[in-house]
N, C-alpha and C positions, 0 to 999 in steps of 0.2 A: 399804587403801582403793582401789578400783576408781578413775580417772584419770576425768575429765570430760572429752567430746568434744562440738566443736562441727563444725558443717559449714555450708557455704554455698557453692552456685555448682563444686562439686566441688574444693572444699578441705575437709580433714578434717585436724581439731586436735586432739589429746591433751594435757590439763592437768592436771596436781594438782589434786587439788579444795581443797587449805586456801589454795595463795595463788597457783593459777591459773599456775607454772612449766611451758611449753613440754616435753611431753615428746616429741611426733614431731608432724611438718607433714608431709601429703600432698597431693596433688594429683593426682585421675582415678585413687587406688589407688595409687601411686606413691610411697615415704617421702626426701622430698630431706634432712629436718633429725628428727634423732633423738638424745636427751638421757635414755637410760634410768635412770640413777639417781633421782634425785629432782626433773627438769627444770630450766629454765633458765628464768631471766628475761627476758619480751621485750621491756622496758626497762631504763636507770638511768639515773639525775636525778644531777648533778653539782653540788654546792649548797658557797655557802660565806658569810662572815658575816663579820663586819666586824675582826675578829682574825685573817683570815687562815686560819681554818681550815675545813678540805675533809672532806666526806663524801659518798661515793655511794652512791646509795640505791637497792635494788633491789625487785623485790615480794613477797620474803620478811619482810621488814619493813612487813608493812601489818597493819592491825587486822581489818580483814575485807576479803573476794574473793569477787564473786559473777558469775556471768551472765546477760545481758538480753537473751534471744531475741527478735529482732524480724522484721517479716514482710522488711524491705527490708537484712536480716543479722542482726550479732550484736554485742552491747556486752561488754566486761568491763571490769569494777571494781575497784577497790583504796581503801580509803579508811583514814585513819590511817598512811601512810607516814611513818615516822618512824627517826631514829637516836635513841633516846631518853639513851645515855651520852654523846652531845654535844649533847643539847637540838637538835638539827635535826627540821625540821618543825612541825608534821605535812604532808603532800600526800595531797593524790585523785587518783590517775589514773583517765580511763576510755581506752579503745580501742575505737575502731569497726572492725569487719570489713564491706564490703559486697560485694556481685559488683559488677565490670565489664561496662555491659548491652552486652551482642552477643560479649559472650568470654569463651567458658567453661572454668573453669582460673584465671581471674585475679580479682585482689583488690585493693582500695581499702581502705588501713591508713589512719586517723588518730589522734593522738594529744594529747587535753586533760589538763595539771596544773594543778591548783589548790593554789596554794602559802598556806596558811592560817598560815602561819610568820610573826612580824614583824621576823625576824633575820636570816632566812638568806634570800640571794638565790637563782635560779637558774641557773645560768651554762650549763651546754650538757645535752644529755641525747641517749641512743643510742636508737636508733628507725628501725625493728624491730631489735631485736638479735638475728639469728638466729641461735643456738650451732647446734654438730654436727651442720654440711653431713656427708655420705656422700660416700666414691665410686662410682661405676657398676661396674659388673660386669666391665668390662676396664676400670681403672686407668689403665693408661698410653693412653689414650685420652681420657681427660677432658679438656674444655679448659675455659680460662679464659681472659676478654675483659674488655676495658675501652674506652676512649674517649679513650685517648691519641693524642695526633695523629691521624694517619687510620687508628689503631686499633690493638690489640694485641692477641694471642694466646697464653698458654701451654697446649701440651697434653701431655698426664701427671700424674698425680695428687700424687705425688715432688717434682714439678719445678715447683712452683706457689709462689709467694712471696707476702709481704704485698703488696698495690697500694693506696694510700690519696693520698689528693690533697683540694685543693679543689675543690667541683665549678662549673666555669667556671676552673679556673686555668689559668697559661701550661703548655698543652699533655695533662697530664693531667687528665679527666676533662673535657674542652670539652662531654660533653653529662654529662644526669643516670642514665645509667643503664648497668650490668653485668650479667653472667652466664655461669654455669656449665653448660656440655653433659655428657652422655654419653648413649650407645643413641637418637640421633637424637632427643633431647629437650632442652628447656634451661628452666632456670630464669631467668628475668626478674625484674630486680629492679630500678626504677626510679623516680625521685623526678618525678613529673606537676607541675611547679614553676613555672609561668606568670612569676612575679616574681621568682626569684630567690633565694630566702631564705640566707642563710649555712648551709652546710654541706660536712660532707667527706662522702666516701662511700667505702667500705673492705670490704675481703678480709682476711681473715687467718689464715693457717693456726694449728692448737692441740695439740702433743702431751699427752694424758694418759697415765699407764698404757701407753706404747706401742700406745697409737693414735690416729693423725692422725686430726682432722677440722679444719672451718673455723669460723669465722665471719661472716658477713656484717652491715654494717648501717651507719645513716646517723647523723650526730653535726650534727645540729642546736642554732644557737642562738637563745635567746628574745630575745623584747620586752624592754626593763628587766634589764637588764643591770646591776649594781652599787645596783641598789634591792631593798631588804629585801620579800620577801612580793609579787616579781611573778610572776606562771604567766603561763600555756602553751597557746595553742589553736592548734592545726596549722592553716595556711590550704591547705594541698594536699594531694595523696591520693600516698602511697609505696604503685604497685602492684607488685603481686611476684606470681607464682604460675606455673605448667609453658604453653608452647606448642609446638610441633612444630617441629624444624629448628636453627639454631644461631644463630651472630652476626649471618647474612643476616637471617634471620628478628625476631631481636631488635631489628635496625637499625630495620626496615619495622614494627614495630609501635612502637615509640619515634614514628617520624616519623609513623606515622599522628595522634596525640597532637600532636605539633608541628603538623603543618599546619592543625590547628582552632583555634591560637592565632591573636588580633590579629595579630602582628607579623611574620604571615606568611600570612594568609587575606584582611588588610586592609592594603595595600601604599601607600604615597606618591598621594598624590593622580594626580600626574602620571606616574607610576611606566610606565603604557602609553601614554602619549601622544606621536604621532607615528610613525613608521619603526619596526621595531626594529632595525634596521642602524644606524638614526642614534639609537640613546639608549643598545644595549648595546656596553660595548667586548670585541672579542675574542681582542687578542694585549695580552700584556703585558709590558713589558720593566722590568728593578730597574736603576737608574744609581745608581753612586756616584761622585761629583763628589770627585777629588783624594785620593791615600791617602796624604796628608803634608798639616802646616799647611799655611794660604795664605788672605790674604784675598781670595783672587782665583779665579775659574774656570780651571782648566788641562788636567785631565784629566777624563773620565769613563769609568770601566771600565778604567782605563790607558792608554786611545785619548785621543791629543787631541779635544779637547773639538769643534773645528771635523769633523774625522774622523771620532768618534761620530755627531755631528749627520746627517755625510752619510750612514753606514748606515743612518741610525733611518728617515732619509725613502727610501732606497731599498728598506726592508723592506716600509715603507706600501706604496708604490706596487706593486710585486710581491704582494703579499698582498691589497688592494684593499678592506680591511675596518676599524675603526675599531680604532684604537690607541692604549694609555696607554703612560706611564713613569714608574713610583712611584722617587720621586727620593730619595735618601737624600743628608748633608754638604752641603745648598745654605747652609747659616747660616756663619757666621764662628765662631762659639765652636765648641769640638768636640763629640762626639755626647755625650749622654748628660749634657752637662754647661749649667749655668746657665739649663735650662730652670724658668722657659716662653718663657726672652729669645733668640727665633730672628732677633731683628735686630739689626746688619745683616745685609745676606745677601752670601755674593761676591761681589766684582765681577764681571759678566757673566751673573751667572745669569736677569737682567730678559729680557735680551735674547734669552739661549736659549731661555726658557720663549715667548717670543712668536717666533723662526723656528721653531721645532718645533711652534706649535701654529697658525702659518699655515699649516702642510703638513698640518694636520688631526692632529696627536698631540696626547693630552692632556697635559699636566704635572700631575700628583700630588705634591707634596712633603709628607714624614714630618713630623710632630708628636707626640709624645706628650699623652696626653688626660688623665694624672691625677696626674704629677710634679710639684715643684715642687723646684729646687734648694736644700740648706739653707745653701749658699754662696755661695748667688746674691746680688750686693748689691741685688736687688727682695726678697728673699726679709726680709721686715717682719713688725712684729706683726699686720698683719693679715691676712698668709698663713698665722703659725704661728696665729692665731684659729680659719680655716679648715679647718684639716692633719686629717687622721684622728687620733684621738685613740684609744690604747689603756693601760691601766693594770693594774695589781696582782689578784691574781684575790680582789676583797672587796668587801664590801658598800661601799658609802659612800667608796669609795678618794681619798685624799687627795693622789694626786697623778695627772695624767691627761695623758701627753703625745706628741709627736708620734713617730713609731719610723722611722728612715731605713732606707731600701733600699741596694741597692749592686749596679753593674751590671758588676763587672769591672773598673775605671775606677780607681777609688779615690778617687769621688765619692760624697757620699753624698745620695738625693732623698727626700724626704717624699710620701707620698700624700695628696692632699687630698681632701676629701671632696665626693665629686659631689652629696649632695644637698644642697650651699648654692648659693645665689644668686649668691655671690660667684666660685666657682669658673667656674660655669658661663656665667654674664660672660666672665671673663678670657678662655675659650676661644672663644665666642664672637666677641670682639674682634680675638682673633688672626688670626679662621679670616677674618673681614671684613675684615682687612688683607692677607694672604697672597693674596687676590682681586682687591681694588682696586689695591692697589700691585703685585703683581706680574703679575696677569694669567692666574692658574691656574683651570683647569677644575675640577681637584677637590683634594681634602686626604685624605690619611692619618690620620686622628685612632687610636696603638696604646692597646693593653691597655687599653680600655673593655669590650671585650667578651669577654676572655682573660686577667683578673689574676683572676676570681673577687672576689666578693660582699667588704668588709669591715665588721667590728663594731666602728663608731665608737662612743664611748662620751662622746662632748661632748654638756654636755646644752642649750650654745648655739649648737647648728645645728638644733634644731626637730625633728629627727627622735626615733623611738623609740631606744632606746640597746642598742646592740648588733646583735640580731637585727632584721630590720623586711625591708618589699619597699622601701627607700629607694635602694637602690643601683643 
């Protein structure tokens, strides 16, 4: 039986025609993903039910598979997904395929399930799964990129390994998107995710037969997490498809995308208001205060603390432009430990913060923004109330609780969940006192924006359970 092709926007698709398996992706002529056997499924639904038990479901398992030519793209269907030896299901998936208007080559994937089950929950699902990347035509040339810290590269086809992360977590994957070069081309392949939603995003290389190819694709989580019969409507568009050029290239069309968001097209009220000499700072220096106990200010940087002081304001004055110092150890407890209780603070550290910032330096002192010690004698029932909640991978799970982190220390801190009231309080409170009582310009609030999305699953913080834009 002759395969089913769709196209849009100069992407061309090859499908089985009984259940719509991926057998080559191209783009401008070009084949990056190729599955000749019998294709590949460009999803699977990760489902589980209140006994605990797991099935994943792909679109060889559907009752019927058709396609919906439309003028603004292309739908496919799946309807009747079911594992029928464990009673799982049934589900509909559809997939939208659209162009990206002004770029041609690229593609707007989304993805709706409807979980018509009243058993089995949905817990995560792969989306786009793309089997059987190629190499280019000189091999050890090929590269692979990611978003690790300020970036990473492997090139050579050989020499490429899994990379998977969270996308927003500590260091890899800080943005939403990856990709694969060769012959001055590259494949894009990025999550357009305004809010955030939970998800990993991943490479992964695949020997069959003795021959390597890859896979690419993103592991998002739903709405209703550990309730029987919730689905699935994607609120963002996974584009993917060939541009000209490499990682530069990939960066700049990524940020094109960024910069049309709010939260960077629509900046702080006062954001330009005044000088910009006087509102941006331009040299920054990291102080750490004492590398031994001490309720007291003694050292910073291993300079006494009076000694420090003098260079910081001889730097100003020589440089002649505004200046911070993100402060780390100004609290009495040690790092990492008994937060969110940063008071008291050394002695002396009032003082410093107000001669260094009469000479015009700002003081910035560390906080952390979503820890809570589990040791801490604040740490009550109505922090664990609070706390992210994770549990058992099942429907209806009968136990839901808080999961400690560990920073090296051999302490152990709770994430609490940013979308309560109560948290967001707390830090608030803090950040109003680290102000008025000691006189600081600004705050360090960490990993709000660098732990990556989590799927709290308490169903008395109001949010959706699991997946959601909550975080």
């Amino acid at each position: 039986m002759k395969p089913c092709r769709v196209e849009t926007n100069g992407m061309e698709m090859e499908l089985d025609r009984r259940s719509l398996a991926m057998i080559r992706l191209s783009f401008g002529g070009r084949t990056w993903f190729e599955n000749p056997d019998n294709g590949a499924s460009l999803w699977r639904l990760h489902a589980v039910d209140a006994r605990g038990r797991r099935v994943d479901l792909e679109c060889g398992g559907c009752r019927r598979a058709e396609v919906v030519r439309r003028k603004d793209g292309v739908e496919l269907r799946w309807t009747g997904v079911a594992n029928r030896a464990a009673g799982a299901g049934p589900f509909d998936v559809t997939v939208r395929l659209a162009p990206v208007a002004g770029r041609r080559l690229l593609t707007a994937w989304r993805i709706d399930v409807r979980n018509r089950s009243g058993d089995w929950t949905l817990w995560h699902l792969l989306f786009p799964l793309l089997n059987g990347l190629r190499p280019g035509p000189s091999p050890d040339r090929d590269m692979l990129f990611w978003p690790e810290m300020w970036g990473m590269q492997t090139t050579g086809w050989e020499r490429m390994k899994e990379v998977s992360g969270v996308c927003g977590g500590y260091g890899k994957h800080s943005a939403q998107f990856m990709g694969f070069s060769h012959s001055d081309r590259t494949f894009y392949f990025a999550s357009h995710d305004p809010e955030q939603w939970p998800k990993h995003m991943v490479f992964k290389p695949v020997s069959c037969r003795s021959r390597r190819s890859a896979q690419m694709y993103f592991l998002a989580h739903p709405a209703g997490m550990t309730e029987a019969g919730n689905s699935y409507r994607q609120q963002y568009e996974v584009v993917l498809g060939e541009i000209p050029g490499d990682w530069y290239d990939a960066a700049r069309t990524y940020a094109q995308w960024v910069r049309g968001r709010p939260w960077v097209s629509s900046p702080p009220k006062n954001a330009f208001k005044g000088l910009r000499e006087e509102r941006e700072i331009l040299v920054w220096e990291q102080g750490s205060i004492n590398a031994f106990p001490s309720e007291r200010v003694v050292t910073v940087n291993d300079l006494s603390a009076s000694k420090w002081a003098r260079q910081m304001k001889t730097l100003k004055r020589k440089l002649g432009v505004r200046m911070a110092v993100h402060m780390y150890h100004w609290h009495q407890t040690p790092f990492d430990t008994n937060y969110p209780e940063y008071f008291p603070v050394k002695q002396g550290f009032k003082d410093l913060v107000a001669d260094l910032q009469d000479a015009g330096i700002v003081i910035m002192p560390y906080i952390n923004g979503r820890l809570w010690d589990h040791s801490a004698p604040s740490y009550d029932a109505q922090a664990e109330l609070h706390a992210v909640k994770c549990c058992a991978e099942r429907a209806a799970p009968p136990l839901r609780f808080a999961w400690p982190e560990s920073y090296g220390n051999g302490q152990l801190l709770v994430t609490m969940c940013l979308a309560t009231e109560f948290w967001r309080r707390k830090v608030v409170q803090l950040c109003e006192r680290i102000v008025k009582e000691l006189g600081c310009r600004g705050i360090y609030l960490d990993q709000l924006g660098c732990s990556g999305s989590r799927t709290c699953v308490d169903p008395r913080h109001g949010h959706s359970l699991g997946g959601g834009s909550y975080w």
